[in-house]
DRENDO-1510 file (C-alpha; in Angstrom, 1 decimal, always signed):
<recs>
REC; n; res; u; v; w
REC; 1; UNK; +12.7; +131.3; +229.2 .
REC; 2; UNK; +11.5; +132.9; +226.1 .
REC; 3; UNK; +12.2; +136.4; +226.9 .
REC; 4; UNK; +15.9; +135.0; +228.1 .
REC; 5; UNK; +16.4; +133.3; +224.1 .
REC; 6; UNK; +14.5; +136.7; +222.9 .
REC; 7; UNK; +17.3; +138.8; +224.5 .
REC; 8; UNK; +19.9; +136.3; +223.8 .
REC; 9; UNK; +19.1; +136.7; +220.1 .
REC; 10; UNK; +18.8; +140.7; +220.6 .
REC; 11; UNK; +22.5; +140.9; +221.8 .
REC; 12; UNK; +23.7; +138.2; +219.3 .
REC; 13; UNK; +22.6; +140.4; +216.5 .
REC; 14; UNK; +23.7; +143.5; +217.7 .
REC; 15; UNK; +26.8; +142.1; +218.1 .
REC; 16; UNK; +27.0; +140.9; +214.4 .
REC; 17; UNK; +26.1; +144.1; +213.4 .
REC; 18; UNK; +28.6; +145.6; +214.9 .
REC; 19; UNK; +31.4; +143.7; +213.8 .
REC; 20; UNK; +30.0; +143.9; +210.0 .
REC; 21; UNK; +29.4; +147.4; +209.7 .
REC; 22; UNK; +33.2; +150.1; +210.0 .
REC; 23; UNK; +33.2; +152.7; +212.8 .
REC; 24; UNK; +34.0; +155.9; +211.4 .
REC; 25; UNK; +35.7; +157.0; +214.6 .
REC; 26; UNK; +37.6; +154.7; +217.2 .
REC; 27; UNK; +36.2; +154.3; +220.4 .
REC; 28; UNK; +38.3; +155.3; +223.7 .
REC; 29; UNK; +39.8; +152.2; +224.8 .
REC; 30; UNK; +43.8; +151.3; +226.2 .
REC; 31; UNK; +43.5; +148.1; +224.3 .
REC; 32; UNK; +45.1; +146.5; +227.3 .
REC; 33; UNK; +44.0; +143.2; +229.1 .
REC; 34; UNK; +44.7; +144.9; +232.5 .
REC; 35; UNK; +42.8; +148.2; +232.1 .
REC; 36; UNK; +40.0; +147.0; +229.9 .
REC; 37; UNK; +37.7; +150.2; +229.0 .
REC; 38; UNK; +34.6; +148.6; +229.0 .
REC; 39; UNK; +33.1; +145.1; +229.0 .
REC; 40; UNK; +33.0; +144.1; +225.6 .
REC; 41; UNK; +36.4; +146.0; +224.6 .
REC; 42; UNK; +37.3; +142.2; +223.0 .
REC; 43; UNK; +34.3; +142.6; +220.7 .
REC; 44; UNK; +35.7; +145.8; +219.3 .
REC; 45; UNK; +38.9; +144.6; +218.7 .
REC; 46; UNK; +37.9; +142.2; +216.7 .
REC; 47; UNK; +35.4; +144.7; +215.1 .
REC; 48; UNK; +38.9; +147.0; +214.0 .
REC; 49; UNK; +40.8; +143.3; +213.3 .
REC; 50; UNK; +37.9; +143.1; +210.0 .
REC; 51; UNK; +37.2; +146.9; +210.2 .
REC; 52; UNK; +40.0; +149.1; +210.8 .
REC; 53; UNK; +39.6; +152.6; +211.8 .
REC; 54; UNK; +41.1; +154.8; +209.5 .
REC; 55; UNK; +40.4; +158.3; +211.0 .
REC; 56; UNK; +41.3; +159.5; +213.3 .
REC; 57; UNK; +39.0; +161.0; +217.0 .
REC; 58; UNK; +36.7; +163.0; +215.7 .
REC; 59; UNK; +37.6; +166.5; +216.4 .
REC; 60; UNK; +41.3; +166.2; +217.2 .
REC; 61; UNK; +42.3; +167.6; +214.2 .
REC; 62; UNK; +45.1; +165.1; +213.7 .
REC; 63; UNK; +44.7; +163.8; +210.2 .
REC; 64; UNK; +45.6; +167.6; +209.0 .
REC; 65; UNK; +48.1; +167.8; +211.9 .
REC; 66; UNK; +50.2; +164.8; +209.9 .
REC; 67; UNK; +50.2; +166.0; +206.6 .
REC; 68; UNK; +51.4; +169.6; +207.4 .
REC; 69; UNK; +55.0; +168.1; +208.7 .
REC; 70; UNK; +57.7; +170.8; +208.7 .
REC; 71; UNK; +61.2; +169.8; +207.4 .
REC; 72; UNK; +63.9; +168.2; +209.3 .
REC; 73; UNK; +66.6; +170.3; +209.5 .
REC; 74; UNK; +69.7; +170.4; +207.7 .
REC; 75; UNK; +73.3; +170.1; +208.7 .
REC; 76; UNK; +74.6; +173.1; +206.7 .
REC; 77; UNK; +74.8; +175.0; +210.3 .
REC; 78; UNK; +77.3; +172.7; +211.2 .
REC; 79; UNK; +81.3; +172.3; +210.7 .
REC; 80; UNK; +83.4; +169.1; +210.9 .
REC; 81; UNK; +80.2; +166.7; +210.5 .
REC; 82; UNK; +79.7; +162.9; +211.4 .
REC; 83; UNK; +77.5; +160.7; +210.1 .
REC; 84; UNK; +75.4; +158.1; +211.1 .
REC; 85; UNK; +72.0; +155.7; +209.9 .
REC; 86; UNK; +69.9; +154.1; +212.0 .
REC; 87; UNK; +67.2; +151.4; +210.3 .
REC; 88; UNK; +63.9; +150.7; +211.9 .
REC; 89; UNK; +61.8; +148.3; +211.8 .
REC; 90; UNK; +58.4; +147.2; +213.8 .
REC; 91; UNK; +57.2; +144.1; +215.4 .
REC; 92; UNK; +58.7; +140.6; +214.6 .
REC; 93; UNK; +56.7; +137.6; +215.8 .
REC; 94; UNK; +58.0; +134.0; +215.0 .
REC; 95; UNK; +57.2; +130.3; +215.6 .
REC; 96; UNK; +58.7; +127.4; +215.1 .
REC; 97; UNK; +58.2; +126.5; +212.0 .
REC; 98; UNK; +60.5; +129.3; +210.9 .
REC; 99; UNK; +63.9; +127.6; +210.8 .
REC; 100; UNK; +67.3; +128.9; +210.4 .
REC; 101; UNK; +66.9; +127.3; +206.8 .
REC; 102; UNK; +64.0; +129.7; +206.2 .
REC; 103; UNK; +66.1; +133.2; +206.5 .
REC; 104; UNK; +67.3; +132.4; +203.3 .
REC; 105; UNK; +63.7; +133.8; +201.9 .
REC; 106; UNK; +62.6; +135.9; +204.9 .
REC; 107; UNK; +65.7; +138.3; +204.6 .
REC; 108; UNK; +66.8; +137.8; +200.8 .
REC; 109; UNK; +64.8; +140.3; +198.9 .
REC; 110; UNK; +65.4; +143.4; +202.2 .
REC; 111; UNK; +68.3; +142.4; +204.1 .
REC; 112; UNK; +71.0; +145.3; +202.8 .
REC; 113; UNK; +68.5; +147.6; +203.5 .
REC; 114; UNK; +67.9; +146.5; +206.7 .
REC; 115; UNK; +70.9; +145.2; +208.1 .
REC; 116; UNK; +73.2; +148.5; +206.5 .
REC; 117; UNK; +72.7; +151.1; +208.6 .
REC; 118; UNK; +75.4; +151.7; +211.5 .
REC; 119; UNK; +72.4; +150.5; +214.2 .
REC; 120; UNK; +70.0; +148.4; +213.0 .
REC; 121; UNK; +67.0; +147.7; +215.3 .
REC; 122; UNK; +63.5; +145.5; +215.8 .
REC; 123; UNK; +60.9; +144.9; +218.3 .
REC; 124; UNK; +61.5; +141.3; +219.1 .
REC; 125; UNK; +57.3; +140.0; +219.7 .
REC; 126; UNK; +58.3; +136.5; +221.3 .
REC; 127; UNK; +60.1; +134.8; +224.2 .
REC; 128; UNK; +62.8; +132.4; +223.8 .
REC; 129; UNK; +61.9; +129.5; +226.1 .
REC; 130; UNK; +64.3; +126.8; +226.8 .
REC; 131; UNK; +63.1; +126.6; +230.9 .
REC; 132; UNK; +60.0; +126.3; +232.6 .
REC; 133; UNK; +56.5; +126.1; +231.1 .
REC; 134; UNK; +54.7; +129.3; +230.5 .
REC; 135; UNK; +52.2; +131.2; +232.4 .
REC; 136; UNK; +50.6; +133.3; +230.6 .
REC; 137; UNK; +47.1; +132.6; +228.5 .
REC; 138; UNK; +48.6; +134.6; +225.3 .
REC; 139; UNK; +51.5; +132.4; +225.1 .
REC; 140; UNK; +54.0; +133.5; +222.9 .
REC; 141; UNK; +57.3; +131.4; +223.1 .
REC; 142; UNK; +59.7; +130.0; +220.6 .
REC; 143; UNK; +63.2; +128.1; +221.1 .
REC; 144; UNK; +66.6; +129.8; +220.1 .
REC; 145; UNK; +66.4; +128.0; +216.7 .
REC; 146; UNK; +62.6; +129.2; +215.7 .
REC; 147; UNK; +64.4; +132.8; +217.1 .
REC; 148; UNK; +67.6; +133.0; +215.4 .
REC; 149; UNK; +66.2; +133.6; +212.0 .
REC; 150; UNK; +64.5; +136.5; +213.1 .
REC; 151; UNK; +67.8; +138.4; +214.3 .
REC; 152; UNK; +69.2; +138.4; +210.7 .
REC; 153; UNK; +71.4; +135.9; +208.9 .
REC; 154; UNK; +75.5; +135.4; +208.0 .
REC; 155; UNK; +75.0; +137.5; +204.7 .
REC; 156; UNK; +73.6; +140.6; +205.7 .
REC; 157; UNK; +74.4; +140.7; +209.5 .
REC; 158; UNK; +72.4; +140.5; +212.5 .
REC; 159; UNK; +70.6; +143.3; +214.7 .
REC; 160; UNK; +72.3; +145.5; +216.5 .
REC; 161; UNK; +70.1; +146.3; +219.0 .
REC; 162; UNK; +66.5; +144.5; +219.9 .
REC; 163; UNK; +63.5; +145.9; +222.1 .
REC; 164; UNK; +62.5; +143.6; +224.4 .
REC; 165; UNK; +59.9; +145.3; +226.0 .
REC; 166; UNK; +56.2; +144.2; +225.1 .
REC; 167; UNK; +52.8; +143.0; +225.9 .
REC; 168; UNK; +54.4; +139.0; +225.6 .
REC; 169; UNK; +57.2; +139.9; +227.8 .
REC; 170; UNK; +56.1; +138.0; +230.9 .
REC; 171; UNK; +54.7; +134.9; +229.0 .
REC; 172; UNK; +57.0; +132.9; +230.1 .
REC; 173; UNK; +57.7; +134.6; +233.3 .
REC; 174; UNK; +61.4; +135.5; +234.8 .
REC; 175; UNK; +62.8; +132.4; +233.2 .
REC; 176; UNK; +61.6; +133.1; +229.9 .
REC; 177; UNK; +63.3; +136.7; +230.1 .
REC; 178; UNK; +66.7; +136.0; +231.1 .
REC; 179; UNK; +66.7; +133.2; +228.5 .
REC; 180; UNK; +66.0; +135.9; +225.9 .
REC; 181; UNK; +68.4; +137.8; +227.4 .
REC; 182; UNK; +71.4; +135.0; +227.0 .
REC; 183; UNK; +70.0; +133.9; +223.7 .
REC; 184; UNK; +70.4; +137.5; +222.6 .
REC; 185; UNK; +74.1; +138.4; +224.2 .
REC; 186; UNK; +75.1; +134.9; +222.7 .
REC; 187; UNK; +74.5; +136.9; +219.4 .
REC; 188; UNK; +76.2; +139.8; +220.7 .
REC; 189; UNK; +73.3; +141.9; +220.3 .
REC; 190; UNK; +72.0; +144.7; +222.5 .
REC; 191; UNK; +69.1; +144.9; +224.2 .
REC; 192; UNK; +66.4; +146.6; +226.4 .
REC; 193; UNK; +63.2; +146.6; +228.4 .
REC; 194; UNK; +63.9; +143.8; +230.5 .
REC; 195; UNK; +66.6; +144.0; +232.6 .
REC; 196; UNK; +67.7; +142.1; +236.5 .
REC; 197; UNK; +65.3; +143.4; +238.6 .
REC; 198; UNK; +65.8; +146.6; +237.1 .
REC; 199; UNK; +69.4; +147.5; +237.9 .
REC; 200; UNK; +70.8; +150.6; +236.9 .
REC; 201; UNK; +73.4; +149.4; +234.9 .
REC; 202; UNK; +71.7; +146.6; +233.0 .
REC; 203; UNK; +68.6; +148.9; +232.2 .
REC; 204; UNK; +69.8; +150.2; +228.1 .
REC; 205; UNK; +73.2; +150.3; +226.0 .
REC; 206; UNK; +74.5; +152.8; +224.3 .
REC; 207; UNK; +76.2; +152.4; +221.3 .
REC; 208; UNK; +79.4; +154.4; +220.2 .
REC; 209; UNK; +78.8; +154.7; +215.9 .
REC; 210; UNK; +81.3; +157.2; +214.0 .
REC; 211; UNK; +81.8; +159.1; +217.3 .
REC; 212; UNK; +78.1; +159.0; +218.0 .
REC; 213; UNK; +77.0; +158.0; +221.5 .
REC; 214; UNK; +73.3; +156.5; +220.8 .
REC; 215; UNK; +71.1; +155.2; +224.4 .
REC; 216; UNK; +68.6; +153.1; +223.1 .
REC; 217; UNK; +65.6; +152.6; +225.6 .
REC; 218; UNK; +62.5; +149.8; +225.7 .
REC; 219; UNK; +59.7; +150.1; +227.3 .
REC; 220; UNK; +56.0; +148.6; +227.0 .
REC; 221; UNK; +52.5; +149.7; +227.9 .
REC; 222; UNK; +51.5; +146.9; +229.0 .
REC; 223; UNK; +52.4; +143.1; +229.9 .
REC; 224; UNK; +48.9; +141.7; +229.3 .
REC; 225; UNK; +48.0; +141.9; +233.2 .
REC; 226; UNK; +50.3; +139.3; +234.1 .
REC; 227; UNK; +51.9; +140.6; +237.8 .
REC; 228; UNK; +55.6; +140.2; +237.8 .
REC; 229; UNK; +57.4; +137.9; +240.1 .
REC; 230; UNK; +58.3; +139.2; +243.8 .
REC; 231; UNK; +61.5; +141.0; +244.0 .
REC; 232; UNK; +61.6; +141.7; +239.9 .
REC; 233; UNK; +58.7; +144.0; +239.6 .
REC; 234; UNK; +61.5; +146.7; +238.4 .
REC; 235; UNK; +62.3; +144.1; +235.8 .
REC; 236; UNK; +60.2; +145.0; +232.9 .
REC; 237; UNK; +60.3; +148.5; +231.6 .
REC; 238; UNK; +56.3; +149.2; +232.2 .
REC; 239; UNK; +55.1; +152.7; +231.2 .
REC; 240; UNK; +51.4; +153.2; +230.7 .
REC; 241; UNK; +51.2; +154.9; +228.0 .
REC; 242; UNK; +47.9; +154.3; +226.7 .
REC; 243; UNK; +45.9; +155.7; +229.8 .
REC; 244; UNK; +42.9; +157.0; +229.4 .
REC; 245; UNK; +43.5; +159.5; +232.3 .
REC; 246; UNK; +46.8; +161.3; +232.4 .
REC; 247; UNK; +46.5; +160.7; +236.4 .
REC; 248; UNK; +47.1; +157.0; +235.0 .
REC; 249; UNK; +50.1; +157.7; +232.9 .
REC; 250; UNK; +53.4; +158.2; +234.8 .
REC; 251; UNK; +56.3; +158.7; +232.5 .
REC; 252; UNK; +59.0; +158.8; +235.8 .
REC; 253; UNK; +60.7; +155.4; +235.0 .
REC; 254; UNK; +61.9; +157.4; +231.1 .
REC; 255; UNK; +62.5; +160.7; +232.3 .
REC; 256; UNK; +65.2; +158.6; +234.9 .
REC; 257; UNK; +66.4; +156.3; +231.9 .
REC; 258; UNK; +67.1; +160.0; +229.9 .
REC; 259; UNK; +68.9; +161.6; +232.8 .
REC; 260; UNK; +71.1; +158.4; +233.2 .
REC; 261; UNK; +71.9; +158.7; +229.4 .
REC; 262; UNK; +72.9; +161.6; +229.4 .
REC; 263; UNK; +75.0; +161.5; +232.7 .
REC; 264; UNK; +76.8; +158.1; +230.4 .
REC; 265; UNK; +77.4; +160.0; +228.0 .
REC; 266; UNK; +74.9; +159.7; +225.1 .
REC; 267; UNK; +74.9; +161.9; +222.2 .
REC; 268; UNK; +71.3; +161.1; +221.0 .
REC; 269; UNK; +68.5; +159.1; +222.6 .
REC; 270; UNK; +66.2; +156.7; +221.1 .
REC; 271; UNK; +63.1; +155.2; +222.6 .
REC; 272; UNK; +61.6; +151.9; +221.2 .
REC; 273; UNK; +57.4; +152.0; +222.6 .
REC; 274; UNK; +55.6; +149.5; +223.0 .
REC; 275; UNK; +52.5; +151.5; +222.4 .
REC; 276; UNK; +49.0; +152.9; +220.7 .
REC; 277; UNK; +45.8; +151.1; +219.4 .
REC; 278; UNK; +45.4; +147.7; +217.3 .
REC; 279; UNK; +43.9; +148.5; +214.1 .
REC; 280; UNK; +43.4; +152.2; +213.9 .
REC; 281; UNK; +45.5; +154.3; +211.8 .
REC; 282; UNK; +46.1; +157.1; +214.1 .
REC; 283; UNK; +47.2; +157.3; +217.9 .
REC; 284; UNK; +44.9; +158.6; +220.0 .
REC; 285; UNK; +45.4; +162.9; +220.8 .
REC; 286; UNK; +46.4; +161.6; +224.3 .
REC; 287; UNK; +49.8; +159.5; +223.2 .
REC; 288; UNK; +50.6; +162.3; +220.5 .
REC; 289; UNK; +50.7; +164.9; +223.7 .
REC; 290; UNK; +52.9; +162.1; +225.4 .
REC; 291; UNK; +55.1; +162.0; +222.7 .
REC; 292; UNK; +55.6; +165.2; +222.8 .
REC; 293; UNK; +56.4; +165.7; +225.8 .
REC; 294; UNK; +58.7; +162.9; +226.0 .
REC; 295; UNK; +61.0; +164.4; +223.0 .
REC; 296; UNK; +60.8; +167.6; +225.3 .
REC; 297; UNK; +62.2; +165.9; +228.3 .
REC; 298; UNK; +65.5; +164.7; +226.0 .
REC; 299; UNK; +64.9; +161.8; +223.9 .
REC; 300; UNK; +65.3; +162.8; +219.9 .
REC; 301; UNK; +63.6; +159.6; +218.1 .
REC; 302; UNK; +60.7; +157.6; +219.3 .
REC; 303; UNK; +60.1; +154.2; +217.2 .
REC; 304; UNK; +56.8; +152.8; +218.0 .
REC; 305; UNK; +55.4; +149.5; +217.5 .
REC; 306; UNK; +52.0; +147.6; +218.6 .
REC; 307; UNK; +49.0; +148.7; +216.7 .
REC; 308; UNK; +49.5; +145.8; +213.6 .
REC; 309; UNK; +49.0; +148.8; +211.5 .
REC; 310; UNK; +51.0; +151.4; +210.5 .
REC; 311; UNK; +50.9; +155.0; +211.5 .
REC; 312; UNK; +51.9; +158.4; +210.6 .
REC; 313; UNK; +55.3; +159.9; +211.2 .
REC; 314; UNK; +55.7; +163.2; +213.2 .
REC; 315; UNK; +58.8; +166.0; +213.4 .
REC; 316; UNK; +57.9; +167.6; +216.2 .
REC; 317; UNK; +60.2; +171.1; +217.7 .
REC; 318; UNK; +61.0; +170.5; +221.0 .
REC; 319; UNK; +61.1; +173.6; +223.6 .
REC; 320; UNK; +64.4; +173.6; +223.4 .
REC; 321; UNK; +65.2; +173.7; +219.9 .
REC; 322; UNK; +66.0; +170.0; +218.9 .
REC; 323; UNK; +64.0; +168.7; +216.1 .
REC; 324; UNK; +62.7; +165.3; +217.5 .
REC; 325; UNK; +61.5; +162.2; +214.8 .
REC; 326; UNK; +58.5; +159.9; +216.1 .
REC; 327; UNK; +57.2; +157.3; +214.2 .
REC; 328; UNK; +54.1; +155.9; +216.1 .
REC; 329; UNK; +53.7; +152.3; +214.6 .
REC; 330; UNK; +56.0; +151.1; +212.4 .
REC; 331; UNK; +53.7; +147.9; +211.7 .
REC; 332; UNK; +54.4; +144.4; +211.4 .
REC; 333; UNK; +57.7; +143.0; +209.8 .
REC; 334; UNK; +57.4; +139.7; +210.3 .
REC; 335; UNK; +54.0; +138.5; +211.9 .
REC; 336; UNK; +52.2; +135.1; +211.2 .
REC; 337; UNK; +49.0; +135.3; +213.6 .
REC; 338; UNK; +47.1; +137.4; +211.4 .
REC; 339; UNK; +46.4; +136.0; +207.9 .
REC; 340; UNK; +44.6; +139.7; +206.7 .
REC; 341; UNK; +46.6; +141.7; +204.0 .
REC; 342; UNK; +46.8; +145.1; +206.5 .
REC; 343; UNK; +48.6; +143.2; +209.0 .
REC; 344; UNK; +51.4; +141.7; +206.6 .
REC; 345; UNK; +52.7; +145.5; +205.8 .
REC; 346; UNK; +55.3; +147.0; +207.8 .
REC; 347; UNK; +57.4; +150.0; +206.9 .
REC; 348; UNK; +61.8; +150.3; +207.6 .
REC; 349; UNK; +62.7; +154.2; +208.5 .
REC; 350; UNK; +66.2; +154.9; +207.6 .
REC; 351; UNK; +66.9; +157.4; +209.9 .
REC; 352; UNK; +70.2; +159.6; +209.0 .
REC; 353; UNK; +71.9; +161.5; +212.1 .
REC; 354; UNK; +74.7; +164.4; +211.9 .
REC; 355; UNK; +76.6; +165.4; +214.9 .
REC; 356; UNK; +79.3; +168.4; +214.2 .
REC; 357; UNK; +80.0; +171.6; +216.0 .
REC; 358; UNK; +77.8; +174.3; +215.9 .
REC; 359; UNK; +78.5; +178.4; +215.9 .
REC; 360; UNK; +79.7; +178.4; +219.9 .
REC; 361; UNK; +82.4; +175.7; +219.2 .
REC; 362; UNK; +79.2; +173.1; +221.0 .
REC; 363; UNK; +78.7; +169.8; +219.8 .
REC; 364; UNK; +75.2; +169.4; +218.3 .
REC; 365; UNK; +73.5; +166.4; +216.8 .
REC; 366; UNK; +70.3; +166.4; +214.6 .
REC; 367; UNK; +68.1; +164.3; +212.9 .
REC; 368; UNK; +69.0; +165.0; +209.5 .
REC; 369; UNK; +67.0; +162.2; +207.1 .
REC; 370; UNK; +64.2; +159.7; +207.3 .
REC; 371; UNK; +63.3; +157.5; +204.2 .
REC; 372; UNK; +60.5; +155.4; +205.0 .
REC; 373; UNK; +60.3; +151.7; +203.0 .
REC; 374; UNK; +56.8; +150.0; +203.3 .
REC; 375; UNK; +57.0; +146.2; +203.2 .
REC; 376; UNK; +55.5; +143.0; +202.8 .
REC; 377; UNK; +55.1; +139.7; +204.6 .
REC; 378; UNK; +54.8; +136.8; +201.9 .
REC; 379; UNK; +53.9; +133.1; +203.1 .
REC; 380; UNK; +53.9; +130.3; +201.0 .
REC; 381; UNK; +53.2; +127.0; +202.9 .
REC; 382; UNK; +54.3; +123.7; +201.6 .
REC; 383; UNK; +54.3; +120.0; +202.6 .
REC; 384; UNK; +58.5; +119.9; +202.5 .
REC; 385; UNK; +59.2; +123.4; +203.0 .
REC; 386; UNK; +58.2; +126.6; +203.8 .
REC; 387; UNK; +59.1; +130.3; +202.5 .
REC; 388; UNK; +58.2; +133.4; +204.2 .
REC; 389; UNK; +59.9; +136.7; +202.6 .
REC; 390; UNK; +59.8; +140.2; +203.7 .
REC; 391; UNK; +59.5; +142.3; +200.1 .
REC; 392; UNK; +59.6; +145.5; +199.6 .
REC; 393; UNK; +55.9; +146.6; +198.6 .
REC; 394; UNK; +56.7; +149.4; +195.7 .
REC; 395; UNK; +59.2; +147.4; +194.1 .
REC; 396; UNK; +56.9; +144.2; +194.1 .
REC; 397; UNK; +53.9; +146.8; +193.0 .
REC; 398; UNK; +56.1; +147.7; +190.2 .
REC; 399; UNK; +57.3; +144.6; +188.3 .
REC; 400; UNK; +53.5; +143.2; +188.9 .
REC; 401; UNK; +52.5; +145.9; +187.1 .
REC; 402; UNK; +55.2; +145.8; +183.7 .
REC; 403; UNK; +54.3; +141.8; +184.0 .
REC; 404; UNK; +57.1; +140.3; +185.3 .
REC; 405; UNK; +55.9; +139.1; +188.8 .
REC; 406; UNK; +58.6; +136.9; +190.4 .
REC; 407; UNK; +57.9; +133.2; +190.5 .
REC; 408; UNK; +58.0; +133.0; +194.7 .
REC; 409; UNK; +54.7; +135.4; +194.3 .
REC; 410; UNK; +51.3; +133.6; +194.0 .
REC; 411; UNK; +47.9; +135.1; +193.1 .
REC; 412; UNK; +47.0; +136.0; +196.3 .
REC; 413; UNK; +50.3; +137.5; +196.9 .
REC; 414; UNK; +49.9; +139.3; +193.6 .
REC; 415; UNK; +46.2; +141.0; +194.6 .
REC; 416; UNK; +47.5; +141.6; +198.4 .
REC; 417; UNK; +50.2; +143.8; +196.9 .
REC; 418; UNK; +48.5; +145.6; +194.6 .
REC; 419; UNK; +45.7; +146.1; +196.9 .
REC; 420; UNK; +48.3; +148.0; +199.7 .
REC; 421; UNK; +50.4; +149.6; +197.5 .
REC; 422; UNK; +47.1; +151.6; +197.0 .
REC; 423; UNK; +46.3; +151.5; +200.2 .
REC; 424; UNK; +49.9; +152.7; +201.4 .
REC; 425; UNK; +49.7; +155.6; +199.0 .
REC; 426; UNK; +46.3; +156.9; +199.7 .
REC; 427; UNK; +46.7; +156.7; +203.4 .
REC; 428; UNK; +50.3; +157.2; +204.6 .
REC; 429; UNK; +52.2; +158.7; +202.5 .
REC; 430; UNK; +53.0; +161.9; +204.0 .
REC; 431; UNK; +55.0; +165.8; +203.0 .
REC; 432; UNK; +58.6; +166.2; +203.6 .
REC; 433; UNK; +59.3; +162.4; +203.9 .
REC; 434; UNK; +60.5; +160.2; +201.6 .
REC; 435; UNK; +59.5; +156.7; +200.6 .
REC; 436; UNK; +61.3; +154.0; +198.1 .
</recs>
């Protein structure tokens, strides 16, 4: 019995130690319920939750890679231009207690910027449940009216186009999605990533902008291990994407979605993934080879989302010319689980597009523009009411700084920001982009 409290104790402390002192490199992991890497992969999560890893695998050569970005391209070559913007944002997660009331504050200081570009688009973290009870352990469900503020509000506009593919997709199983579904086309919003049992025609939209055909695909790496119902397996957009093993990894179910975009017509196509590691600042050299090789099978802009932290952005040359934007995390927007300051910052990419005719008389599109605005959740609870706000985090930064912090700002609000504006400019800021 001794030896048994002896080892006990042994384990307990290396545990502690673990989670008190930073890992200088992350440990390979798909950070995914139903493809756990090794035992204790929950430890280490939680180890990168107080501690996260800000370099990237040792040896990959990737923190250089990022900050050696080429230029996007310009649309000088063309004649008789279009154009389009497209703003990005990263996860949204919601609960109840976020009324219709509340969008007043979540959306009042960013909402032009947000909701002003020609497509305006968010992962949507959370089921709308108005059915059966859930099944899953990591229950994430909200009714319409704890969703609605989360889509936008009457002065700014809505979304115009949500992904719906993530790991809380399933936790309210097939009822829970084709409520989201309604509760979303009620709104006359577009979606993608779940679709009925995966038919063709129900799988992505495309949106017709200025003359611009833009497909806009979902798709997740994971559902959290929860099996789908028989007969709707097809109804989640499932791509492993984190494998550890590329026998693992089948990209198939995208490579269709492209071709079927193209054979509708689209002009550009964007993939929303549901992707990468929590809590590490760089995707692992696996996903950026994925990415790659995604923007050289035909889709042009990748917005990522997952990690609760952001990442860097990449312009990567395809093989066959096109200049192809990915933005691997785009953080968190809107996210209330996680009360540490690196997970209330998110960043909106406003992504310009020009389509015109090139040299041969051809039509060409390119991804012209990216201006990148990092954010930040505020929450101030109250017995009568609430107020969450989405600021922007330079702006707030600033007018701490000359001394004229807004009243709807507390202390902690006041340090949080300072802290990642710092943060943001020492560890993401990147050449060739802009940020405001």
């Amino acid at each position: 019995m001794n030896v048994f409290w002896t080892l006990l104790g042994a384990y307990l402390a290396l545990v502690l130690l673990f989670l008190l002192c930073p890992l200088p490199y992350p440990l390979p992991t798909e950070s995914d319920y139903a493809h756990a890497s090794f035992p204790s992969w929950h430890i280490y999560y939680f180890h990168k939750y107080f501690h996260p890893i800000t370099r990237a695998a040792r040896g990959s050569g990737l923190e250089q890679h990022f900050q050696n970005l080429p230029a996007l391209p310009e649309s000088s070559e063309l004649k008789d231009t279009r154009k389009i913007s497209i703003t990005a944002m990263g996860d949204l997660w919601s609960q109840d207690d976020v009324t219709d009331e509340q969008s007043k504050f979540l959306w009042g200081e960013v909402g032009h910027q947000v909701f002003s570009g020609d497509i305006s688009m968010a992962n949507l973290e959370f089921v709308i449940q108005t059915s059966d009870e859930p099944k899953s352990k990591m229950v994430h469900c909200v009714s319409d009216k704890g969703g609605l503020p989360m889509t936008g509000d009457d002065r700014f506009g809505r979304f115009s186009f949500m992904s719906l593919a993530n790991n809380h997709l399933n936790d309210a199983s097939s009822e829970g999605m084709a409520d989201t579904r309604r509760f979303l086309d009620g709104l006359g919003i577009s979606h993608a990533g779940t679709s009925h049992a995966g038919a063709e025609e129900d799988r992505f939209p495309i949106l017709d902008r200025n003359g611009i055909r833009v497909a806009l695909l979902s798709y997740s790496y994971t559902i959290n291990g929860l099996s789908m119902e028989e007969g709707l397996e097809r109804g989640a957009s499932l791509v492993r994407f984190n494998a550890l093993k590329d026998e693992d990894y089948d990209p198939s179910l995208i490579h269709r979605d492209i071709a079927l975009a193209r054979e509708r017509g689209a002009d550009l196509i964007v993939s929303s993934n549901h992707w990468g590691l929590d809590f590490e600042y760089f995707p692992p050299p696996r996903l950026v080879k994925r990415a790659h090789d995604l923007i050289d099978a035909g889709v042009d802009i990748i917005v990522g989302h997952h990690p609760h932290v952001i990442n860097p952005v990449e312009i990567y040359e395809a093989k066959d010319g096109r200049t192809g934007l990915i933005l691997y995390s785009l953080g968190n927007v809107a996210f209330f689980s996680f009360p540490r300051a690196i997970a209330k910052m998110g960043m909106v990419a406003d992504i310009t597009v020009e389509a015109g005719v090139d040299d041969r008389g051809g039509k060409k599109v390119l991804v012209t523009g990216c201006t990148l605005m990092p954010t930040y959740l505020s929450m101030k609870t109250g017995p009568d009411e609430n107020e969450y706000r989405i600021l922007r985090l330079f702006r707030e930064a600033e007018g701490i700084r000359q001394g004229n912090p807004p009243a709807y700002l507390s202390k902690g609000d006041i340090r949080r920001i300072l802290y990642l504006e710092k943060l943001f400019r020492k560890r993401f800021v990147q050449k060739n982009l802009t940020y405001t």
